[in-house]
N, C-alpha and C positions, 0 to 999 in steps of 0.2 A: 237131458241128463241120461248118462246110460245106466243100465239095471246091470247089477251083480254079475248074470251072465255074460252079458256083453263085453263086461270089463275082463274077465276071465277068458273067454273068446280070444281078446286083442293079447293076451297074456301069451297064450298059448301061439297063436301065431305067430308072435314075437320071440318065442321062447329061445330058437336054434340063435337066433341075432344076438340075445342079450348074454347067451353062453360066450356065446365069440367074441364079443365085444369085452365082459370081463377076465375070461380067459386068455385073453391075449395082452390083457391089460396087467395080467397079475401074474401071468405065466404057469397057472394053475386049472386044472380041469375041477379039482377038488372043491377050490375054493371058489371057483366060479359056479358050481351046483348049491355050495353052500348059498351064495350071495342072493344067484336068484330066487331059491325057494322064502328066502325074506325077505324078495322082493314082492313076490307072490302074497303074501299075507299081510304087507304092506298097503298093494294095491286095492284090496278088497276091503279093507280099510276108508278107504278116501274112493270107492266104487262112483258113489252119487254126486262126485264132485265134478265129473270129465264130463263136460258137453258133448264132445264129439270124438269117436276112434282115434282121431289124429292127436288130438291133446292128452287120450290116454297109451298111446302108442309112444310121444314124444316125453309123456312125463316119465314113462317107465326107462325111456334110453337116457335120460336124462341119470337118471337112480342111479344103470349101471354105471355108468363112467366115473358120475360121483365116489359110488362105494366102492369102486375101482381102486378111485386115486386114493381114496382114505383108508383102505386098508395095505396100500402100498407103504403108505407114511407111517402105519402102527408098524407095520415088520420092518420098517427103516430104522424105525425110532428103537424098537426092542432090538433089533441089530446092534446099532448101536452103544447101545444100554450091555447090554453083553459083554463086545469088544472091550469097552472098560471097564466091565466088572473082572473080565480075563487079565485084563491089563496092569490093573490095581492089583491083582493076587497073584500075579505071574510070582514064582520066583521067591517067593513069599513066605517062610517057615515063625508061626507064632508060637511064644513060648505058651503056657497055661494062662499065665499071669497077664501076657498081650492077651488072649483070648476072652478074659474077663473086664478086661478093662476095655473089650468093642463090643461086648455084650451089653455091657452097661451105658456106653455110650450108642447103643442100637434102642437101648430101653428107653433111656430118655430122648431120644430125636421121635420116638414113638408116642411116648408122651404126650412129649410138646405139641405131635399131631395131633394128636386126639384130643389133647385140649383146645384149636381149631374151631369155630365154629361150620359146621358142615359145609354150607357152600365154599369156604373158603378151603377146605379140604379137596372138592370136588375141582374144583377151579387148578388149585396145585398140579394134581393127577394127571389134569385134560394137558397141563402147559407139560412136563417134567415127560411125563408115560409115554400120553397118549401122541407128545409132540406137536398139538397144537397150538393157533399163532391167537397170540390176545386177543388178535380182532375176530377169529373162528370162536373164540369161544366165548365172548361176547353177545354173536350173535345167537349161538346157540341155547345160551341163558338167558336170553332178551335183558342182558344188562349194558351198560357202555364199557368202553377197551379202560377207559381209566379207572373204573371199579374191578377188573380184573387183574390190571396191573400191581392197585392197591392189596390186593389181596395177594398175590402172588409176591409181592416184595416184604409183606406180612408173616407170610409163612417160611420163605426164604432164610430173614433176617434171625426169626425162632429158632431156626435149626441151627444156624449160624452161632449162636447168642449159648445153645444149649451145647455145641461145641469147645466152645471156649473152655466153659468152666470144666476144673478137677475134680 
C-alpha cells in the first residue's frame, strides 16, 4: 500500500494531465483547477487504499473524466432549467392578483416538499436538478432503480395533486 506521500507524489505528477484532461472536457481552465484541487483531498482520503502508483495514477484519471462528465450534465441540466424558466416568463405581464395566486401555489408545492420524507426529497433533486438517471442514483444511494422510481413518481404525483386544487 502507498503512504500519504507517495500518493500525493503520483498527484502531483499527474497534476498538468488531469488539468488537461478536465479542462478540455469542460471547456474551463477555472473549473478544471476547481475539480482537481477536490480531487486532491479526495485522494488523500482513500491514500492507504492504492497498492501500486499505477492504480493510484489510474484511479485519479479515472475521477477526472468522471467529474468531467457530471459536471457537464449539471450545467446541461441547469441550462436547461433556465431556457425554460425564460421560456415560461417570456412575454409574460402578471396582474397583482396572478402574482398571489403563484405565490401561493409556490407555497404549497413547498409544502408538499417539505412534507417529503428526506430521502425521497433528496432522490427528487438528484432526478429533476441535478439531471440524474434512476439507475445513477440508485447506485449512488445503494438502493434499487425501482425504489427511486417509487419515490420520484411519489413526489411528482404531490406536486401534481397540490396543483390541481384552488
Amino acid at each position: 500500500m502507498l503512504a500519504n506521500n507517495e500518493v500525493v507524489d503520483v498527484f502531483v505528477d499527474l497534476y498538468p494531465t488531469l488539468q488537461k484532461i478536465v479542462s478540455h472536457r469542460t471547456g474551463s481552465a477555472q473549473v478544471a483547477q476547481d475539480i482537481t484541487q477536490d480531487m486532491y483531498f479526495r485522494i488523500l482520503k482513500l491514500a492507504d487504499q492504492f497498492p501500486t502508483h499505477d492504480d493510484a495514477r489510474n484511479y485519479l484519471i479515472r475521477i477526472a473524466l468522471n467529474a468531467s462528465i457530471d459536471h457537464v450534465r449539471t450545467e446541461q441540466r441547469r441550462a436547461q432549467l433556465l431556457k425554460g424558466t425564460f421560456e415560461l416568463f417570456e412575454n409574460h405581464m402578471y396582474s397583482p392578483e396572478d402574482n398571489l395566486h403563484y405565490r401561493q401555489k409556490i407555497n404549497q408545492i413547498d409544502d408538499a416538499l417539505a412534507s417529503l420524507p428526506g430521502k425521497s426529497r433528496e432522490i427528487l433533486y438528484m432526478s429533476r436538478v441535478e439531471g440524474m438517471t434512476h439507475n445513477e442514483i440508485a447506485e449512488k444511494l445503494g438502493v434499487s432503480r425501482s425504489l427511486v422510481e417509487k419515490y420520484v413518481v411519489k413526489a411528482v404525483l404531490l406536486c401534481r395533486d397540490v396543483m390541481k386544487k384552488k
